[in-house]
N, C-alpha and C positions, 0 to 999 in steps of 0.2 A: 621222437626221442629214442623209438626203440630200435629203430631204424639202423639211426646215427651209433650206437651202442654195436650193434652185431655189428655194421659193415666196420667201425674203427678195429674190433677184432677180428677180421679179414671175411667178415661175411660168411657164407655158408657154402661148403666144398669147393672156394676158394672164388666164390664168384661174388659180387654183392647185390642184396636185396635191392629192389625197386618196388614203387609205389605207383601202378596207374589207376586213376578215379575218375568214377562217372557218377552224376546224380541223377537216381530216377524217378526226383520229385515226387517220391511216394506213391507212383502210380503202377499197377501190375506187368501193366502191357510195358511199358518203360523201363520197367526193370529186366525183363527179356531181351529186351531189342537192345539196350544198352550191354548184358552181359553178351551176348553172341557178338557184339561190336570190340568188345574186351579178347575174344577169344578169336575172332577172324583177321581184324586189323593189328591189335597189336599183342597176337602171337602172346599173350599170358599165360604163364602154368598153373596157375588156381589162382580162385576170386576168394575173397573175403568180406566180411561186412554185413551190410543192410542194416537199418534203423529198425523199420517197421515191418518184422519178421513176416506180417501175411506177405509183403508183396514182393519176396524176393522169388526167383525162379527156380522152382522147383523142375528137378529131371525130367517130369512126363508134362513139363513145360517147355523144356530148352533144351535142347538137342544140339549141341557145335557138332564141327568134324570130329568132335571127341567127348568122351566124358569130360567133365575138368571138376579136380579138387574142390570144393567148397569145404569153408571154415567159418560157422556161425557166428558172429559177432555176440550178437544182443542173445536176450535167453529165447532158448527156443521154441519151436512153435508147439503144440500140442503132440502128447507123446504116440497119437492113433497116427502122425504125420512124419513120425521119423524112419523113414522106410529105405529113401536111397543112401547105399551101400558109399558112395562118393562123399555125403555129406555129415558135419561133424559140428557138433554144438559147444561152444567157450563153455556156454554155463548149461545149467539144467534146465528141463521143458520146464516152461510157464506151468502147467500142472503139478510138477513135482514143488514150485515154489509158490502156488497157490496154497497148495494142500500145508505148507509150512505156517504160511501169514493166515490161513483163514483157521487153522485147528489150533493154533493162537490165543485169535481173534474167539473160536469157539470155548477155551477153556480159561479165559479170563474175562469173559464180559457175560457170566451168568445171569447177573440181573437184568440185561436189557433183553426183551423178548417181541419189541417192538421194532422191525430194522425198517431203514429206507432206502436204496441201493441206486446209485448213480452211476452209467459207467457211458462211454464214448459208443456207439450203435456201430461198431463191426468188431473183428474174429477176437483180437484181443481183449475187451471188456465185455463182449459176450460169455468167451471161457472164464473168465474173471468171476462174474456174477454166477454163473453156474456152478463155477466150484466151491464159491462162496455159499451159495446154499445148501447143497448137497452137503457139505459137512459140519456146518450149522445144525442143521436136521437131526443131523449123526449128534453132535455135541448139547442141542437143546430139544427135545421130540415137539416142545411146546412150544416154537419161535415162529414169529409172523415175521411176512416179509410186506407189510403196507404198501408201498407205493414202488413203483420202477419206473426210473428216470434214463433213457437210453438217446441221448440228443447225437447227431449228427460229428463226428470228428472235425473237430477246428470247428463246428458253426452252432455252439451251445448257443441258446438263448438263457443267461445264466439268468435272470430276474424271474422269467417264467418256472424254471427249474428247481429253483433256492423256494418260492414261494407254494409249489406243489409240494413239494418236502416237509415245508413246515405245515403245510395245509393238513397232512397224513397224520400229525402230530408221533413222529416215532418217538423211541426211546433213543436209536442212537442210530449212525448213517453209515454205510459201505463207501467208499469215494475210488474207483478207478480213473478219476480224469488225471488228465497231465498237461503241460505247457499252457497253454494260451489260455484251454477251456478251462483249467485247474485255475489259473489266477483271476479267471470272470467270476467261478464260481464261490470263489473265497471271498471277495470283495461285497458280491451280492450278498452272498451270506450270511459274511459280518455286519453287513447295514441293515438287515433285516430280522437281526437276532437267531440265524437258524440253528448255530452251534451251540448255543447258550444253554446249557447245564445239559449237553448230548453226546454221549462217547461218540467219536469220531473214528473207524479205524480206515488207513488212506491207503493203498497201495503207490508205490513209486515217491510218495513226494516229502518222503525227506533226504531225494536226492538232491545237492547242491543246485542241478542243473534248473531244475523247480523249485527252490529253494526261493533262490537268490533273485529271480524277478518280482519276488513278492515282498521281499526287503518287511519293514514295520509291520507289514497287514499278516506276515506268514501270521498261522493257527498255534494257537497253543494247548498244549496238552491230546495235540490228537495221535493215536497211534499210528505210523509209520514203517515203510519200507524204508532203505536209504544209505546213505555211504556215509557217515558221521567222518571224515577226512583227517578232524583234527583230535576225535577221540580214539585214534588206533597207535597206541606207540608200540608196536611189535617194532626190532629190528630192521624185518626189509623196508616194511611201511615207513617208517620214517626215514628209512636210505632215498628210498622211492619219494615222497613228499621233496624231499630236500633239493633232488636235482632236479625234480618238476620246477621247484621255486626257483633256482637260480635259472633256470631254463628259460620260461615262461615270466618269469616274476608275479606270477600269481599260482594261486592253490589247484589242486587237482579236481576233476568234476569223474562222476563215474564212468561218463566217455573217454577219460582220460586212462582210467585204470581198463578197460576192456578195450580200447584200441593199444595200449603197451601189450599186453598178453595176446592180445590174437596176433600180435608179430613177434613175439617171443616165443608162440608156438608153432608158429609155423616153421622160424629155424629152429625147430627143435626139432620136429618133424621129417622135415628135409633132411637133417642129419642126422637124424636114424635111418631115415630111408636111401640114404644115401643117393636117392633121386626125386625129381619132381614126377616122376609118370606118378599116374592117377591110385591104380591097383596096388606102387607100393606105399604112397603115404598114407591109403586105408590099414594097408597091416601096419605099420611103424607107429600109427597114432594108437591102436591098441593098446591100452594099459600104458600111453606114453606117458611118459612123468615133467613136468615141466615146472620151475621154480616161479613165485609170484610175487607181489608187493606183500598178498595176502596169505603168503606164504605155499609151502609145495603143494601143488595138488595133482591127479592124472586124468587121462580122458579112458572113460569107462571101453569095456571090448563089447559089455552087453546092448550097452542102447545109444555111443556112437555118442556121449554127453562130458565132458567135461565135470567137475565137481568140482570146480573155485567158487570160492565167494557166494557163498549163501547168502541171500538179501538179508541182513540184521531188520530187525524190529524194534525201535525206538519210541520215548515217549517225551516226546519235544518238550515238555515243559521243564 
């Protein structure tokens, strides 16, 4: 949609945007070999994207006949990792919006001093649980952490999992899972009473995209990261809603809001930089200002991040 938007106003220094896509099935080595395939064959001026921010290629990973532009989709990866000068983040490090959900999480859930912490076993819910202690610590001196539950991505054993949780008997539970492993683990859950009278605080899943496979069974009253879609009626948001729906005929998911802006910022970009080389879209994204659903935001000159859309905290019930 964002696409179709620039190129109907003639595109960007008078050319129009295109979109070439590769999948690389989540796997590290794949995401290399496919970006240098984007960058040799078909001749690309900067990539954008990636889902699952470990495994995108990193500079002292991938080497083309050139540097090329990269532009973070999803939120970025830890901030000890933002170091090449080429690359550029939509949103903030995962640390910097850890440190928002878990100091939260730290200064409204005093009473529970018993935690359980569940999170997916690589880089993403690894840093998740880390951060989430570490500032717990800071916000409670006296908090335990009972039990750590770190299963495999996409291959939870949710019955084994949900059952060791309630086995610890905490007060209340940490939840980094997402998609498949988030709806095993809910399910399990719910049939075995694990939530039942236990603050829940979840990162990610009160986004639509998690949301919505879990239809009757989603959780209630557990706190939440998330895009509430239909509780934002600012101006743009609802300009933006409206022709997502006539568009699509259906509502927007928060892939939807961070694949529009990574391509609204890119001709933003570009046209300040008044070219696609590498060196000037680094200085043009400098303090660039870019307009949003969620209204204006810029991308920082210090650390190379973007500041839209801070993940809201919500409480589903």
């Amino acid at each position: 949609m964002a696409i179709e938007e620039i190129n109907a106003k003639g595109g960007v220094l008078g050319k129009k945007l295109e979109v070439i896509s590769r999948d690389d099935g989540a796997n590290p080595g794949e995401a290399v070999r496919v970006a240098e395939e984007l960058v040799t064959r078909e001749g690309v001026a900067m990539i954008a994207g990636t889902f699952l921010f470990a495994h995108w290629p990193r500079g002292h990973e991938f080497r083309g006949p050139k540097e090329v532009f990269f532009l973070a989709a999803r939120a970025a990866d830890r901030q000890d990792h933002l170091a090449e000068r080429q690359q550029i983040h939509v949103s903030p490090a995962r640390d910097d919006l850890h440190a928002d959900g878990d100091a939260d999480a730290g200064g409204n859930c005093r009473e529970e001093k018993r935690w359980a912490l569940v999170y997916p076993n690589f880089e993403y819910g690894q840093s998740a649980a880390e951060n989430f202690k570490t500032l717990m610590k800071k916000a409670q001196p006296d908090v335990e952490f009972v039990t750590e539950q770190a299963p495999p991505l996409g291959k939870i054993d949710a019955g084994a999992v949900a059952q060791a949780i309630d086995d610890a008997k905490p007060d209340a539970i940490f939840n980094v899972l997402f998609g498949g492993d988030l709806a095993k683990f809910v399910r399990e859950g719910n049939t075995r009473g694990v939530f039942k009278n236990r603050t829940v605080v979840s990162l990610l899943s009160g986004e639509p995209e998690y949301l919505d496979p879990l239809k009757d069974e989603a959780p209630v009253g557990w706190v939440v990261t998330g895009y509430p879609w239909d509780k934002i009626k600012t101006k743009d948001h609802l300009a933006f809603v409206d022709a997502y729906k006539k568009k699509y005929n259906d509502y927007p998911r928060l892939g939807s809001i961070v694949g529009y802006v990574t391509m609204t910022s890119l001709a933003a970009g570009i046209a300040k930089a008044k070219s696609t080389d590498t060196e000037k879209l680094v200085e043009a994204f400098k303090d660039l200002k870019v307009d949003s659903p969620f209204g204006p935001f810029r991308y920082r000159a210090s650390d190379h991040q973007g500041d839209y859309g801070r993940i809201c905290w919500q409480d589903r019930s």
